[in-house]
py3Dmol code that shows the C-alpha trace and the ligand (Angstrom):
import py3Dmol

protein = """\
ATOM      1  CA  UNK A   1     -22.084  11.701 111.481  1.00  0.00           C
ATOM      2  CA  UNK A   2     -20.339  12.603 108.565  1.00  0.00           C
ATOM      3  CA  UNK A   3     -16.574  11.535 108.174  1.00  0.00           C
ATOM      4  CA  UNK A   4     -14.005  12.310 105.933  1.00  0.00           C
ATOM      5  CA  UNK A   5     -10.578  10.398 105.818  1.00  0.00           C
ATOM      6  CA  UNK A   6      -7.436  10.555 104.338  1.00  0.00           C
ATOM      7  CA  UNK A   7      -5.163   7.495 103.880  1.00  0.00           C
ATOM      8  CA  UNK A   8      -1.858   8.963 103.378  1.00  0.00           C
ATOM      9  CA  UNK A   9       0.427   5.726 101.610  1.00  0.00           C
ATOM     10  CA  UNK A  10       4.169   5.632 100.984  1.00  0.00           C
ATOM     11  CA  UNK A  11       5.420   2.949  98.397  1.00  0.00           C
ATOM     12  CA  UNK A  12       8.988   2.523  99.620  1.00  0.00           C
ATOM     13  CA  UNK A  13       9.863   1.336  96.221  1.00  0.00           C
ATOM     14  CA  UNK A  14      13.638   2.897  96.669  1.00  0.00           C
ATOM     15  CA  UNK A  15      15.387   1.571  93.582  1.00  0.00           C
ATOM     16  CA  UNK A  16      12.650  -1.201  92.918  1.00  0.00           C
ATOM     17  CA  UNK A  17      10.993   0.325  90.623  1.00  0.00           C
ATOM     18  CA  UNK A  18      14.058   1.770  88.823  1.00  0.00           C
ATOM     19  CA  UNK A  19      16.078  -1.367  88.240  1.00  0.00           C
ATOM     20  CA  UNK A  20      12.325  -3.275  87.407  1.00  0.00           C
ATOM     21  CA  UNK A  21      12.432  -0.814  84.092  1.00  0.00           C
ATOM     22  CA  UNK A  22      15.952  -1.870  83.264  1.00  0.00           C
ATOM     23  CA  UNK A  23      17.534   0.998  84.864  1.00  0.00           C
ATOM     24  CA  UNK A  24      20.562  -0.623  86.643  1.00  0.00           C
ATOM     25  CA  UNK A  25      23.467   1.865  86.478  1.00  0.00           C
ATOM     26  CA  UNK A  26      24.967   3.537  89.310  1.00  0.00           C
ATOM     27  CA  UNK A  27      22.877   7.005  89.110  1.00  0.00           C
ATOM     28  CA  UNK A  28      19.474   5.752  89.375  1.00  0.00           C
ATOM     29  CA  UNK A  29      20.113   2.868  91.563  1.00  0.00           C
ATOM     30  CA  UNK A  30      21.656   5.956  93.683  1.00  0.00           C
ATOM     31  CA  UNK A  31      18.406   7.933  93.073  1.00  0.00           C
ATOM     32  CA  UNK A  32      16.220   5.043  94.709  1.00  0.00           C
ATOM     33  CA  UNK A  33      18.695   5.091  97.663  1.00  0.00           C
ATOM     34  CA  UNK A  34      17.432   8.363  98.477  1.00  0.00           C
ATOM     35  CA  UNK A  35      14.102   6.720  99.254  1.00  0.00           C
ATOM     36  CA  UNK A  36      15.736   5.557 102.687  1.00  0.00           C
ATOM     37  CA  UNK A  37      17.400   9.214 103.636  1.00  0.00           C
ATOM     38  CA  UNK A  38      13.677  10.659 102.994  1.00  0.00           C
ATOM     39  CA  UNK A  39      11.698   7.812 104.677  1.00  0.00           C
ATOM     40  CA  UNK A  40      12.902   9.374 108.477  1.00  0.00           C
ATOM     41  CA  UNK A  41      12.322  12.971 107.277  1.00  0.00           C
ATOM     42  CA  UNK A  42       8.686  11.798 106.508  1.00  0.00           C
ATOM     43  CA  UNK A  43       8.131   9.618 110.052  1.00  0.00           C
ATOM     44  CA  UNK A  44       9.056  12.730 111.484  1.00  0.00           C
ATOM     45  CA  UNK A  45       6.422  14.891 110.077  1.00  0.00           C
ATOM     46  CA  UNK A  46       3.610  12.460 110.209  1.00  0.00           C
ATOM     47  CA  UNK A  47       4.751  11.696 114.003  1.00  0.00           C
ATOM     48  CA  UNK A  48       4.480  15.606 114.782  1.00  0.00           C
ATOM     49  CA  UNK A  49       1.379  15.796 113.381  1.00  0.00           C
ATOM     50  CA  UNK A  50       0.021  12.710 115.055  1.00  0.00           C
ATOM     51  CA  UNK A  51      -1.347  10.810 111.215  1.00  0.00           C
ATOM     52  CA  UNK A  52      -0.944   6.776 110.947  1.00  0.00           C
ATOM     53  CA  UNK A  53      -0.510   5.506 107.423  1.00  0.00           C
ATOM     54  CA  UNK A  54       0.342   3.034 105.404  1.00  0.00           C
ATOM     55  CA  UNK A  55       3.444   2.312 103.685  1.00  0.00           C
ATOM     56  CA  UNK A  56       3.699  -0.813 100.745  1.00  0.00           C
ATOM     57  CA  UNK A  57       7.348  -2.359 100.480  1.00  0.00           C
ATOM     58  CA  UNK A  58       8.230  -4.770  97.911  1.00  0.00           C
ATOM     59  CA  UNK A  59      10.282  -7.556  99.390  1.00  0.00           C
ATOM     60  CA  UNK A  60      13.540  -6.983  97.845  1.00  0.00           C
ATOM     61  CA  UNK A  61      13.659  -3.553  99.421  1.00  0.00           C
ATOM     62  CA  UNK A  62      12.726  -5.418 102.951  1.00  0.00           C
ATOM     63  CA  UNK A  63      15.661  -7.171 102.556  1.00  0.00           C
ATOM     64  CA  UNK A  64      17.903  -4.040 101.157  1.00  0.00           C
ATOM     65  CA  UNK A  65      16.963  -1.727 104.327  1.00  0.00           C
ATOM     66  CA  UNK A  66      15.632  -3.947 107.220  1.00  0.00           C
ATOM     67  CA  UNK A  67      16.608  -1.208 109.663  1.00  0.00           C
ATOM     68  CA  UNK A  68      14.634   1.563 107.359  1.00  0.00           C
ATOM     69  CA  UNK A  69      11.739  -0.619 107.262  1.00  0.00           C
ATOM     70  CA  UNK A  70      11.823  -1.517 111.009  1.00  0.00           C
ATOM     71  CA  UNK A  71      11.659   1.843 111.897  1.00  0.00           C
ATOM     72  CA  UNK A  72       8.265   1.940 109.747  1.00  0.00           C
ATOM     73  CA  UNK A  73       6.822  -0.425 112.124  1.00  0.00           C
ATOM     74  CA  UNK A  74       8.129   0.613 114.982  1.00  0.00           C
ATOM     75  CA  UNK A  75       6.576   3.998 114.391  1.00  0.00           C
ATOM     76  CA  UNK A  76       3.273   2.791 114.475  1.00  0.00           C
ATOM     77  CA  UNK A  77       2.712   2.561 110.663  1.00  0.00           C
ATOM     78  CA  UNK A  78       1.110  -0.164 108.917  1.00  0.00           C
ATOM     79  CA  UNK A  79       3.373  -2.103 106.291  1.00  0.00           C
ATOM     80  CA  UNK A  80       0.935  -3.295 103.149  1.00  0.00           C
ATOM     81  CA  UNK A  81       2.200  -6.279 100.334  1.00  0.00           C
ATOM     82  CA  UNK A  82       4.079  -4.535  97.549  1.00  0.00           C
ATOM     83  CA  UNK A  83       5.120  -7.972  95.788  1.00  0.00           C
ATOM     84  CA  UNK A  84       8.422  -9.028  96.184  1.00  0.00           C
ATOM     85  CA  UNK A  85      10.459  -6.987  93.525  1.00  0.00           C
ATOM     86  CA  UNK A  86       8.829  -4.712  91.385  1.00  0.00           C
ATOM     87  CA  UNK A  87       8.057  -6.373  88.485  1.00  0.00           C
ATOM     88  CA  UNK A  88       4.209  -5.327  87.760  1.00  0.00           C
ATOM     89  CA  UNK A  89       2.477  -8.648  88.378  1.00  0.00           C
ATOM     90  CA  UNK A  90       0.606  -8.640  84.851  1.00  0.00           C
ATOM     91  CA  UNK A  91       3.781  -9.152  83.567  1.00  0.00           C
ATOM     92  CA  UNK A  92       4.313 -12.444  85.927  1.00  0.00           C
ATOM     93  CA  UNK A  93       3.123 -15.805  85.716  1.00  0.00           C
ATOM     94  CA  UNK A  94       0.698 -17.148  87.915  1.00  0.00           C
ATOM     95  CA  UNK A  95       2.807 -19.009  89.828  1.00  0.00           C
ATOM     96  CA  UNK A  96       5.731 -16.388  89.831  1.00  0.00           C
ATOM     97  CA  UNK A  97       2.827 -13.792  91.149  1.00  0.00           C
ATOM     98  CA  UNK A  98       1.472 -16.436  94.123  1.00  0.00           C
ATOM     99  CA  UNK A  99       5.157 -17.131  95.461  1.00  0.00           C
ATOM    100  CA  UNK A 100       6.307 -13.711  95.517  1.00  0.00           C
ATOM    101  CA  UNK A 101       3.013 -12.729  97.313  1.00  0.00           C
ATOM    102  CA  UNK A 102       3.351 -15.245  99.904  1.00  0.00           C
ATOM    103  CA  UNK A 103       7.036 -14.501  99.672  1.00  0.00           C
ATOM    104  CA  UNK A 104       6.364 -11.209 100.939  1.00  0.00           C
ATOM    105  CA  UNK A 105       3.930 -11.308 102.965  1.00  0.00           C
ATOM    106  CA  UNK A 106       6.155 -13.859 105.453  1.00  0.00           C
ATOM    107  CA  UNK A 107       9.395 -11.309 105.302  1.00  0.00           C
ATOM    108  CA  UNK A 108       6.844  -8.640 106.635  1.00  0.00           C
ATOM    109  CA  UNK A 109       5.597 -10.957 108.983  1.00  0.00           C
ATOM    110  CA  UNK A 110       9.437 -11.117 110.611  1.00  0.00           C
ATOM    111  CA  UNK A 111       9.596  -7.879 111.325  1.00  0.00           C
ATOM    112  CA  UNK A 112       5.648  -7.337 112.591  1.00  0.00           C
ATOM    113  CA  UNK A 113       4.620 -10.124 113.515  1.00  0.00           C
ATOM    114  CA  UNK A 114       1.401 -10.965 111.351  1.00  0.00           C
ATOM    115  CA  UNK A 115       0.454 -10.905 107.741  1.00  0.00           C
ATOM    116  CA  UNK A 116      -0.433  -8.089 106.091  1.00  0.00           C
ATOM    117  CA  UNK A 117      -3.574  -7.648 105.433  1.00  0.00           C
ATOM    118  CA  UNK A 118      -3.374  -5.140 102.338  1.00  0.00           C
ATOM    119  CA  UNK A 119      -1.820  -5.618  98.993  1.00  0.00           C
ATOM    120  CA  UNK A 120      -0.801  -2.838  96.156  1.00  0.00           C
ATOM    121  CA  UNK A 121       0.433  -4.284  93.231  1.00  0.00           C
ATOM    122  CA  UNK A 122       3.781  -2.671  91.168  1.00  0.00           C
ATOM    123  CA  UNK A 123       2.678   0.300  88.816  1.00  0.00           C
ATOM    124  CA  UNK A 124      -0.944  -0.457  89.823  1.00  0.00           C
ATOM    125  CA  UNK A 125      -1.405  -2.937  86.870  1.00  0.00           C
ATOM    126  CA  UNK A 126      -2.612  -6.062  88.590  1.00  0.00           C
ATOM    127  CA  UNK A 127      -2.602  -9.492  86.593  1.00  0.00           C
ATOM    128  CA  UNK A 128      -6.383 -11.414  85.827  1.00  0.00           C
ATOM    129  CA  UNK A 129      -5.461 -13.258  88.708  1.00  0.00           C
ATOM    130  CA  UNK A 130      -4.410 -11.362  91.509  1.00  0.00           C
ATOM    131  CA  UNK A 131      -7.624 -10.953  92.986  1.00  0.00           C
ATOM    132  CA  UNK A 132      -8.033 -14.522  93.098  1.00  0.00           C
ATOM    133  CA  UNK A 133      -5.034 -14.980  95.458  1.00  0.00           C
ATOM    134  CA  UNK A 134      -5.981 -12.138  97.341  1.00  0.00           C
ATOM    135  CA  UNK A 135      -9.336 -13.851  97.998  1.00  0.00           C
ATOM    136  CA  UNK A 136      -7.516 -17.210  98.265  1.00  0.00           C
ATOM    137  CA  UNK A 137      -4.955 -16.085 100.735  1.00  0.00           C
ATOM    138  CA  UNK A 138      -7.158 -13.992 103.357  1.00  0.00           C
ATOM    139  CA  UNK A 139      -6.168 -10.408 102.390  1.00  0.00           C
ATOM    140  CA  UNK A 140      -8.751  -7.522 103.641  1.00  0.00           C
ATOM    141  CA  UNK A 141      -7.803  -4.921 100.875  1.00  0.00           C
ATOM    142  CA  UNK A 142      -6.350  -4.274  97.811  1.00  0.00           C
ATOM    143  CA  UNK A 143      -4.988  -0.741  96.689  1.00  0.00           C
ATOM    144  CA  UNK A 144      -4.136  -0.484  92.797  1.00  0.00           C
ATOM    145  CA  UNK A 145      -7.677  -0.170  90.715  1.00  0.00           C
ATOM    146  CA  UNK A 146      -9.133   3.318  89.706  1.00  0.00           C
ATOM    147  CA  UNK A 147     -12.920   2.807  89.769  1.00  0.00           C
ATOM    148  CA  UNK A 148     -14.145   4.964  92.357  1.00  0.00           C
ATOM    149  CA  UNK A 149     -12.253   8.226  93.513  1.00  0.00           C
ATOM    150  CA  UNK A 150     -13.606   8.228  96.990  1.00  0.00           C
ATOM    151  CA  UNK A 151     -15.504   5.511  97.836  1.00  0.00           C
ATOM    152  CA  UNK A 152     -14.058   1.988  98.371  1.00  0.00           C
ATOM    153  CA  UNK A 153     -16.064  -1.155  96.564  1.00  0.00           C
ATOM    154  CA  UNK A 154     -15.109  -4.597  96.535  1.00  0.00           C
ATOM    155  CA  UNK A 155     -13.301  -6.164  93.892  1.00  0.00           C
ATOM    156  CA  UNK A 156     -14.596  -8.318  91.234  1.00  0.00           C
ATOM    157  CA  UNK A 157     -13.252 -11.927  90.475  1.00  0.00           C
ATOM    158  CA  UNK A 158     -13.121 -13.285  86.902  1.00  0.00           C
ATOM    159  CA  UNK A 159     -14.056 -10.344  84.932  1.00  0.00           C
ATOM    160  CA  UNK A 160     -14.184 -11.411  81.288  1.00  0.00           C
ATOM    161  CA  UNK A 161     -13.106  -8.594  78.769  1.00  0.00           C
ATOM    162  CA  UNK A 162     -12.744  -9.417  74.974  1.00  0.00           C
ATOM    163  CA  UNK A 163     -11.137  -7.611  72.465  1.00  0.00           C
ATOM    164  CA  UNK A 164     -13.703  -6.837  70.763  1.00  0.00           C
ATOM    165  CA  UNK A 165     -14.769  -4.226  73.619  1.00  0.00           C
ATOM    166  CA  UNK A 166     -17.302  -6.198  75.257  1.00  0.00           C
ATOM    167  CA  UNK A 167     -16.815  -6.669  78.992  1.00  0.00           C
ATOM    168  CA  UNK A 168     -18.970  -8.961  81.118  1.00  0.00           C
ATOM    169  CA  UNK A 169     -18.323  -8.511  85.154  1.00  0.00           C
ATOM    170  CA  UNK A 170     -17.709 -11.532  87.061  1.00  0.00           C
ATOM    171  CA  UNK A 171     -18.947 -11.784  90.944  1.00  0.00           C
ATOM    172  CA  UNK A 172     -17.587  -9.502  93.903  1.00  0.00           C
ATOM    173  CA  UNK A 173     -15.521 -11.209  96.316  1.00  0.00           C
ATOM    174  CA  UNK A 174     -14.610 -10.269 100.194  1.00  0.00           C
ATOM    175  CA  UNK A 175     -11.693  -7.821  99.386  1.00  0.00           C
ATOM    176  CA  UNK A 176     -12.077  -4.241  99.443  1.00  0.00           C
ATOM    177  CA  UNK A 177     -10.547  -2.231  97.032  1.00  0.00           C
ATOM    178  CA  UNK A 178      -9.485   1.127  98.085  1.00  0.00           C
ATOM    179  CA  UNK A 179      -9.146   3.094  95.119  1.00  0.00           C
ATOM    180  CA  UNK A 180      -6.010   5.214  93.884  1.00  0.00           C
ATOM    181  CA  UNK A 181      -5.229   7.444  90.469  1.00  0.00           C
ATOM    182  CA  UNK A 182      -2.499   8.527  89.028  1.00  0.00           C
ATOM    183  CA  UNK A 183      -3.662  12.436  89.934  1.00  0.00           C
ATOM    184  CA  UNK A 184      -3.264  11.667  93.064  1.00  0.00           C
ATOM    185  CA  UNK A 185      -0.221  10.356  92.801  1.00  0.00           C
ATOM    186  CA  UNK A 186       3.179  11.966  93.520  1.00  0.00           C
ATOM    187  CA  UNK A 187       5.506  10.172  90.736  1.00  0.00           C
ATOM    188  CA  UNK A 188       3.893  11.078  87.487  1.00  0.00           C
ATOM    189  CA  UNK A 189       3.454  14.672  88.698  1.00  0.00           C
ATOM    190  CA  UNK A 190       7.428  15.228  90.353  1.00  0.00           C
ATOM    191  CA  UNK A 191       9.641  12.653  88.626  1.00  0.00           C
ATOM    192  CA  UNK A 192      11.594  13.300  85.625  1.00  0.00           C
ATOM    193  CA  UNK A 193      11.868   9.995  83.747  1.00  0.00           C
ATOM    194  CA  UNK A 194      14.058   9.412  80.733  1.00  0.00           C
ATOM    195  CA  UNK A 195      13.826   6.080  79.492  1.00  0.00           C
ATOM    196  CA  UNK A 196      14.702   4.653  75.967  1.00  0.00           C
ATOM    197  CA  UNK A 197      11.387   5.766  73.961  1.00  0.00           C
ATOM    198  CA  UNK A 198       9.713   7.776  75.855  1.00  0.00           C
ATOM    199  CA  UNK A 199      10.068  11.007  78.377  1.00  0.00           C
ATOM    200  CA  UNK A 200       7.789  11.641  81.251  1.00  0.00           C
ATOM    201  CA  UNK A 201       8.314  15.435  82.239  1.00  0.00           C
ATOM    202  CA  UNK A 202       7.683  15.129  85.768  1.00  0.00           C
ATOM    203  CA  UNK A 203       9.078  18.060  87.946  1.00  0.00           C
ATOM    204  CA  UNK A 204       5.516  20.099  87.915  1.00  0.00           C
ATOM    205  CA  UNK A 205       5.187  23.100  90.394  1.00  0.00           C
ATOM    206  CA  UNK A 206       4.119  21.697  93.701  1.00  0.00           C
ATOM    207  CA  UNK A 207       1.721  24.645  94.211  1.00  0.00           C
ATOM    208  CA  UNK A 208      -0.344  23.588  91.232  1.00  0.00           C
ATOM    209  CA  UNK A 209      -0.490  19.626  92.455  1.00  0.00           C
ATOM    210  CA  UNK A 210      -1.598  20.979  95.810  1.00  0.00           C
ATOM    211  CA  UNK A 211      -4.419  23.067  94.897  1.00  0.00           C
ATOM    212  CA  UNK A 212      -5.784  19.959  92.863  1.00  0.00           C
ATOM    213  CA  UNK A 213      -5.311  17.316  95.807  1.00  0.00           C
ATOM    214  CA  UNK A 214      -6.891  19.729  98.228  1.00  0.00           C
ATOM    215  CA  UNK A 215      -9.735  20.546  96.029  1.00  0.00           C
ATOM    216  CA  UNK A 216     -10.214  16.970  95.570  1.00  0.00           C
ATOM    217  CA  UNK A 217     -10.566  16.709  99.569  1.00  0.00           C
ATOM    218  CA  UNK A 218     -12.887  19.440  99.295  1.00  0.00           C
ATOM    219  CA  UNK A 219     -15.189  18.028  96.647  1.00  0.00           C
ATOM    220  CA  UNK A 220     -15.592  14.898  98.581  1.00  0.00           C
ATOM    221  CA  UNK A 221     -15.941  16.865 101.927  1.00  0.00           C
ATOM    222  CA  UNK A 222     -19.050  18.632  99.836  1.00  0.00           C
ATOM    223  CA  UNK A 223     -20.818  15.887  97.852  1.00  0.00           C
ATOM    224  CA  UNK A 224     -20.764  12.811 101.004  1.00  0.00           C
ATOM    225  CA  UNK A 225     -21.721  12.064 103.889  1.00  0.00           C
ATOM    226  CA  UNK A 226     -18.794   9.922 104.144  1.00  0.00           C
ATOM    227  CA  UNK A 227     -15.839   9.251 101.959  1.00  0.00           C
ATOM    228  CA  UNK A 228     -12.050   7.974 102.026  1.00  0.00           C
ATOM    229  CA  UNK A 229      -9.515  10.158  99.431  1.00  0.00           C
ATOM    230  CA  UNK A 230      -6.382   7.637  99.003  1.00  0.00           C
ATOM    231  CA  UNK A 231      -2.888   9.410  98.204  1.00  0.00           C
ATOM    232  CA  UNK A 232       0.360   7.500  96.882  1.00  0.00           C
ATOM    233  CA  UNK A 233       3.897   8.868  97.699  1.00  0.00           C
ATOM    234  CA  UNK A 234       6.648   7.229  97.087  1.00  0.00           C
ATOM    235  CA  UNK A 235       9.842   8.086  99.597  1.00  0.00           C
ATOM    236  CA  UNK A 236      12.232   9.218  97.127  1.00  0.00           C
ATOM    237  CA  UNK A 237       9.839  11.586  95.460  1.00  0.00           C
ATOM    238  CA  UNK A 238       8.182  13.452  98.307  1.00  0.00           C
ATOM    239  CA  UNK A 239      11.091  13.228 100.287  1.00  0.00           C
ATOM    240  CA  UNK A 240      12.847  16.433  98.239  1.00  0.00           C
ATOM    241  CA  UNK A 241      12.748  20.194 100.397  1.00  0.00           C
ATOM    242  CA  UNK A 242       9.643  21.574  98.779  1.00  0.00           C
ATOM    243  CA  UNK A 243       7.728  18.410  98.451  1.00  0.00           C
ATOM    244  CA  UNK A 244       7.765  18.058 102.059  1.00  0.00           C
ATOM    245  CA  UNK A 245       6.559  21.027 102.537  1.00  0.00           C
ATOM    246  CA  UNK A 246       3.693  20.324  99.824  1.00  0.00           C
ATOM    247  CA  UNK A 247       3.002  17.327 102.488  1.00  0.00           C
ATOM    248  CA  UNK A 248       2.866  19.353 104.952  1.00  0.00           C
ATOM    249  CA  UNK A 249       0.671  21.922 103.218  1.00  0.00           C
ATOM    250  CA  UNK A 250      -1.502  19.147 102.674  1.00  0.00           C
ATOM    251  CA  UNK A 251      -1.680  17.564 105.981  1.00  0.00           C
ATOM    252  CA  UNK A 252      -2.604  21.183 107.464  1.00  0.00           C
ATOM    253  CA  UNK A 253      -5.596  21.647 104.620  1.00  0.00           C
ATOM    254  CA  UNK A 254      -7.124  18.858 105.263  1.00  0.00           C
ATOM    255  CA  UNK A 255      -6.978  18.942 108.858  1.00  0.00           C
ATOM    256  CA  UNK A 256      -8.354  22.065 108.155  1.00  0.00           C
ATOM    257  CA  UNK A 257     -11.372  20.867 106.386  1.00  0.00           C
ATOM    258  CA  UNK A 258     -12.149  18.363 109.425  1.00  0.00           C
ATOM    259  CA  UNK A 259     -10.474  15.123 107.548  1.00  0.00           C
ATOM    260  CA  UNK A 260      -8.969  12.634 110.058  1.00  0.00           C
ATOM    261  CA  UNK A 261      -6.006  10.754 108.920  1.00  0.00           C
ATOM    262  CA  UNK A 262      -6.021   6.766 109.533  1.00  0.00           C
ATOM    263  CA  UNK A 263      -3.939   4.205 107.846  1.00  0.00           C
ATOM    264  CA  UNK A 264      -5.922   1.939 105.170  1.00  0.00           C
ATOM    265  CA  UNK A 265      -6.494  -0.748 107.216  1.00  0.00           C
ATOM    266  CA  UNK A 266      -8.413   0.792 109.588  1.00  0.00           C
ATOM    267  CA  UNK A 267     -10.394   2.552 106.520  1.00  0.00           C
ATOM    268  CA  UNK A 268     -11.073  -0.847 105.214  1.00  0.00           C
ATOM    269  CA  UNK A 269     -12.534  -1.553 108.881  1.00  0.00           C
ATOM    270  CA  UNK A 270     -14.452   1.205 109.434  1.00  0.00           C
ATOM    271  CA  UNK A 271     -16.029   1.198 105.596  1.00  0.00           C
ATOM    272  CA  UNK A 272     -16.920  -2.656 106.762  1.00  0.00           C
ATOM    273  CA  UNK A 273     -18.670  -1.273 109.512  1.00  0.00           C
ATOM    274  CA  UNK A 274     -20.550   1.162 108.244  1.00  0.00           C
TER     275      UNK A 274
END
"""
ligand_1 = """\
1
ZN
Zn 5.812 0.779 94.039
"""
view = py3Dmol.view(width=600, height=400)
view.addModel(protein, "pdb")
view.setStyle({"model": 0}, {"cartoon": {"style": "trace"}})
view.addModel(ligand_1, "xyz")
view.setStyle({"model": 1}, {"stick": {}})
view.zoomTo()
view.show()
């Protein structure tokens, strides 16, 4: 039977990822916040249309809004590892990377009761060693590498990769990896980002980011038998008038096409299974 699924994913970053690149002052600390007004406006939507997903929150935002990220859980959504603040975790230590992991995985634990069993790391820049602890600590999945648009794999412990250019693979391990890209992606696309040396544009015409996710949907739809198409939103990005209405565009076209909507976890299962 051939299946096609969408795993819709919100990183409720709110301002974790702002203050993580320095940016501290009232204004974007204040832009993050509006991660928690959108975060209802999207359980709304998905709960009319009946989709479970996933949403990653870093620890420190756990602790920020534990009523916002209740309300996650109590909707029926999955909550995934984010790390504890947003700090990328190839720019941690070991050690730092292990206790915030663990760190985080407990706070979600208060509020549903078991461990996650999915991690995405900050910016999607894992360290050389965070599939190790993934392995090590029992995750299922992991949801930051770009090797495969539609097709999960399992993730690879001690690649070796010298600067010279030559890489030698090391072995696969038990944790999925369910791929994710920047294109499909809402920040790089939507957010206007001035930092010190550099400018990303952001703020592109939802129309044209549409028509590329859906025809993504579609070319998986036509080339496999069976496939899973992974988007990222983050809360204060999609949460904006027309950006909701891009997700619900999106939700309707690929409904449309005969996609079913689960939450990664039970992706990661049902890949397992297959
Ligand atoms: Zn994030």
């Amino acid at each position: 039977m051939p299946k096609h699924i969408a795993c819709l994913t919100f990183d409720f970053d709110a301002m974790s990822g702002l203050v993580s690149r320095g940016l501290t002052t009232p204004t974007p600390v204040s832009r993050g916040e509006f991660g928690a007004v959108a975060v209802p406006r999207i359980l709304n939507l998905l709960e009319k249309h009946t989709i479970p997903s996933t949403f990653f929150i870093p620890g420190v935002v756990l602790e920020t809004y534990p009523d916002v990220s209740r309300s996650v859980h109590h909707a029926g959504h999955e909550i995934g590892n984010h790390g504890w603040t947003h700090v990328p975790p190839a720019n941690l230590t070991p050690e730092e990377e292990e206790t915030a992991l663990l760190r985080s995985s407990e706070a979600i634990a208060a509020i549903t009761g078991r461990n996650p069993t999915g991690y995405r790391s900050a910016s999607f820049d894992l360290s050389p060693v965070t599939a190790q602890l993934l392995s090590k600590h029992g995750f299922a999945y992991e949801s930051s590498m770009m090797g495969h648009d539609h097709s999960p794999y399992r993730l690879r412990l001690g690649d070796v990769v010298d600067p010279s250019g030559q890489v030698t693979f090391g072995q696969e391990c038990d944790v999925i990896e369910m791929p994710v890209s920047w294109n499909l992606d809402d920040f790089p696309h939507f957010e206007f980002l001035r930092m010190p040396n550099s400018i990303m544009p952001g703020l592109a015409p939802a129309d044209a980011v549409l028509e590329n996710w859906i025809n993504d949907f579609r070319y998986m739809c036509e080339t496999e038998e069976w496939g899973v198409l992974t988007f990222t939103f983050h809360p204060y990005v999609i949460g904006r008038g027309h950006r909701m209405i891009f997700l619900q565009r999106l939700i309707e076209a690929i409904s449309d096409m005969g996609g079913v909507f689960m939450n990664m976890n039970d992706a990661v299962l049902e890949f397992r299974g297959k």
